[in-house]
C-alpha positions in Angstrom: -53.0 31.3 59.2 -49.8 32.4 57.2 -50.9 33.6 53.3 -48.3 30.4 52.3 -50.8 27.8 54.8 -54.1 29.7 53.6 -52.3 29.0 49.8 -51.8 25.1 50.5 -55.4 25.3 52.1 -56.8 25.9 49.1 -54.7 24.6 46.7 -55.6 21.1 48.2 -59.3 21.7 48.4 -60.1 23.3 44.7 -57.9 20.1 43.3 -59.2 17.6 46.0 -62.8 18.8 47.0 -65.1 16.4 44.7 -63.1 13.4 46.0 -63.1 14.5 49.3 -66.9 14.7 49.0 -67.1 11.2 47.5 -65.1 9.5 50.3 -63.9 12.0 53.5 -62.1 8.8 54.8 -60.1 8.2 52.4 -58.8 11.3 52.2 -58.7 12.2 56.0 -56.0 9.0 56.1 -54.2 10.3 53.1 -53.9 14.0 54.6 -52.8 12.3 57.6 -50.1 10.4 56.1 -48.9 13.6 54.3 -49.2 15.5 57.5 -46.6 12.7 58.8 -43.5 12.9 56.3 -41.8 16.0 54.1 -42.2 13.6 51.4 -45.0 12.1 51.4 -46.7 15.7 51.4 -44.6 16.1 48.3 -46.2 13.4 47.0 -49.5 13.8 47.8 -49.3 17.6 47.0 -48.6 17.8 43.0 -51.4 20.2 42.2 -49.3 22.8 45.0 -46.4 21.9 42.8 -47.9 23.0 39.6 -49.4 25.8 40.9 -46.2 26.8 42.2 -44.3 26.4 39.3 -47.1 27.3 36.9 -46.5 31.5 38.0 -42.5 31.3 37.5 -40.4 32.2 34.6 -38.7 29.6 32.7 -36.0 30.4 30.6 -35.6 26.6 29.8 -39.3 26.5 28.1 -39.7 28.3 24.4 -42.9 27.5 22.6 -42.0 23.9 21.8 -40.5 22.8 25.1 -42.9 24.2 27.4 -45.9 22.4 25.2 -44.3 18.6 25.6 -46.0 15.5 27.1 -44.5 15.1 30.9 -44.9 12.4 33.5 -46.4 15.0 35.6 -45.3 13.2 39.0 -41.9 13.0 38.4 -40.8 11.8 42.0 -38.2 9.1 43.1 -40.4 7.0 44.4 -42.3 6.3 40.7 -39.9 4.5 39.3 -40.1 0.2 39.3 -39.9 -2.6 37.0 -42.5 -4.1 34.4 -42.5 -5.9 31.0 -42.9 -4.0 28.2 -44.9 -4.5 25.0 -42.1 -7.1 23.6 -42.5 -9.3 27.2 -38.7 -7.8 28.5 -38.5 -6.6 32.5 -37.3 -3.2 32.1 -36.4 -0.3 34.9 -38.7 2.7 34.3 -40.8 5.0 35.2 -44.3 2.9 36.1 -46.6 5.8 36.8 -48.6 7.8 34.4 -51.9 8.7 36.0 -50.8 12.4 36.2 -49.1 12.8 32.3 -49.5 16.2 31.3 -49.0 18.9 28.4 -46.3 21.5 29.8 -42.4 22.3 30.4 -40.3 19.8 30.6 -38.4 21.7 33.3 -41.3 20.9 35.5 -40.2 17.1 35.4 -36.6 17.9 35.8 -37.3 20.3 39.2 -40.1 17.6 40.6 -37.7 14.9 40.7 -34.3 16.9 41.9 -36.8 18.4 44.2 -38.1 14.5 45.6 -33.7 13.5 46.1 -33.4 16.7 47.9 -36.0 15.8 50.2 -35.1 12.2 50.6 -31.5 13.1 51.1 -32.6 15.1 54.0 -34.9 12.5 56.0 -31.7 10.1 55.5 -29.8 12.9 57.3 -27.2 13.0 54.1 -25.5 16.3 54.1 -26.2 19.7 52.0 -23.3 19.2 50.2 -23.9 15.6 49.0 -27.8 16.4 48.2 -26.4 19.0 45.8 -23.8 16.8 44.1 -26.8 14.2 44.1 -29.2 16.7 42.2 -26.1 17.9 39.8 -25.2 14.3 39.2 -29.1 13.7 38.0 -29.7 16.6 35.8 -26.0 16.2 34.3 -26.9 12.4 33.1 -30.4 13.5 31.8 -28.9 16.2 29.6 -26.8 13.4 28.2 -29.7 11.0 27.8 -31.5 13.7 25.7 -28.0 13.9 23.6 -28.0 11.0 23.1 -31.6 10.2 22.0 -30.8 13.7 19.7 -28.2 11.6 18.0 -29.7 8.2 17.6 -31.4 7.5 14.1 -34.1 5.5 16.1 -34.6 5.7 19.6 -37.3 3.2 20.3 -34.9 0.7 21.2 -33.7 2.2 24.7 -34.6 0.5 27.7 -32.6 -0.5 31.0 -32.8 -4.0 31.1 -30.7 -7.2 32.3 -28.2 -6.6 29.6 -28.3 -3.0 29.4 -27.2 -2.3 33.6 -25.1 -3.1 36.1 -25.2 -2.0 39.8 -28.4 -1.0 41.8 -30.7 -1.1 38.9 -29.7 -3.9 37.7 -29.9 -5.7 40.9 -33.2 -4.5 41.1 -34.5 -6.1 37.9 -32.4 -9.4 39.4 -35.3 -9.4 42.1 -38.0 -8.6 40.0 -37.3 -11.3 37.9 -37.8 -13.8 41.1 -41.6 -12.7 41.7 -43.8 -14.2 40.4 -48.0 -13.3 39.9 -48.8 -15.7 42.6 -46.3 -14.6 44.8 -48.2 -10.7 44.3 -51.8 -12.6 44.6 -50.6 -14.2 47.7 -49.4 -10.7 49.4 -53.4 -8.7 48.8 -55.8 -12.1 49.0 -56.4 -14.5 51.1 -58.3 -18.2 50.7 -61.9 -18.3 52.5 -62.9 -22.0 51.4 -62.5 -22.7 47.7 -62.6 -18.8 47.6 -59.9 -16.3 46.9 -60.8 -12.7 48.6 -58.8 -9.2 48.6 -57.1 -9.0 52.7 -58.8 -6.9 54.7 -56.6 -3.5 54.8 -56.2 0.6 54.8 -58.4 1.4 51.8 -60.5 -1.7 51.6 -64.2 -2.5 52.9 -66.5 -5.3 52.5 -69.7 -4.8 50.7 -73.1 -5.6 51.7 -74.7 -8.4 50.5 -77.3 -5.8 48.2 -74.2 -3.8 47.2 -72.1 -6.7 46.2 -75.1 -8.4 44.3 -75.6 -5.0 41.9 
């Protein structure tokens, strides 16, 4: 084993091993499904990331911007549509589970990192991947310039009337589904009962465990 593999190795276990205790299963499927795909390792694999990045230099990060709330799994694939507190389908980041305290330059690399990987698997060439990556990190500087320059901020959101193109097409088919229409793709009807679909990730009780 290579000192990079023996580095992953453990990586994975010190940040995974309590889980892995709880429910080997579960986690021999996810290792599997990482083992399958560039990125979905990359996803799967954000405690390598910060471990990685946590040794370099960063000349972006002084004392204030390397000690700012994060997203902490800034990846292409987190990004959908929900209603926010005012009731208004928005385009946004939807997942938070990892938010951290550190360098905002770790958010910025994670995600130019995820379109560099998914440019690859869609065979798109060097060239483009890199204008793809500039074109990202060129717009979020002026996203920041703008929010620098804006009295009050809080009022910000891509929505129906704030987009046009691919996002905004994608809030156009958000806005067809409905709860019942998400109900109907996870349950099932068993009777007069409604019951979660048997699937990857799923098991049926026993009767003593499902009476506790």
């Amino acid at each position: 084993m290579t000192d990079r593999s023996e580095r992953i190795v453990d990586t994975l276990v010190e940040a995974f091993a309590d889980l892995m205790t709880a429910d080997p299963a579960a986690f021999r499927t996810k290792f599997r499904k990482m083992a399958a795909d560039p990125f979905a390792f990359y996803r799967g694999s954000a405690c390598l990331f910060y471990a990685d990045v946590a040794e370099r230099a960063d000349p972006w990060a002084d004392e204030r911007t390397s000690r700012v709330w994060i997203q902490g799994d800034m990846h292409a694939e987190n990004f959908g549509t929900y209603m926010d507190g005012d009731g208004v389908l928005i385009f946004d980041v939807n997942d938070f589970d990892e938010a951290y305290v550190g360098h905002f330059t770790w958010d910025v690399t994670r995600f130019a990192a995820s379109m560099a990987l998914l440019g690859w698997s869609k065979a798109i060439s060097d060239a483009d991947i890199s204008r793809l990556v500039e074109r990202f990190v060129r717009a979020y500087l002026d996203q920041v310039r703008w929010f620098v320059d804006q009295a009050d901020d809080r009022g910000f959101s891509l929505r129906l009337d704030t987009t046009e193109g691919a996002v905004h097409q994608v809030l156009e088919l958000a806005k067809l589904r409905t709860r019942v229409g998400l109900l109907d793709t996870i349950t099932e009807t068993e009777g007069f009962d409604r019951v979660l679909r048997d699937g990857p990730g799923l098991r049926r009780l026993e009767d003593a465990s499902a009476r506790r």
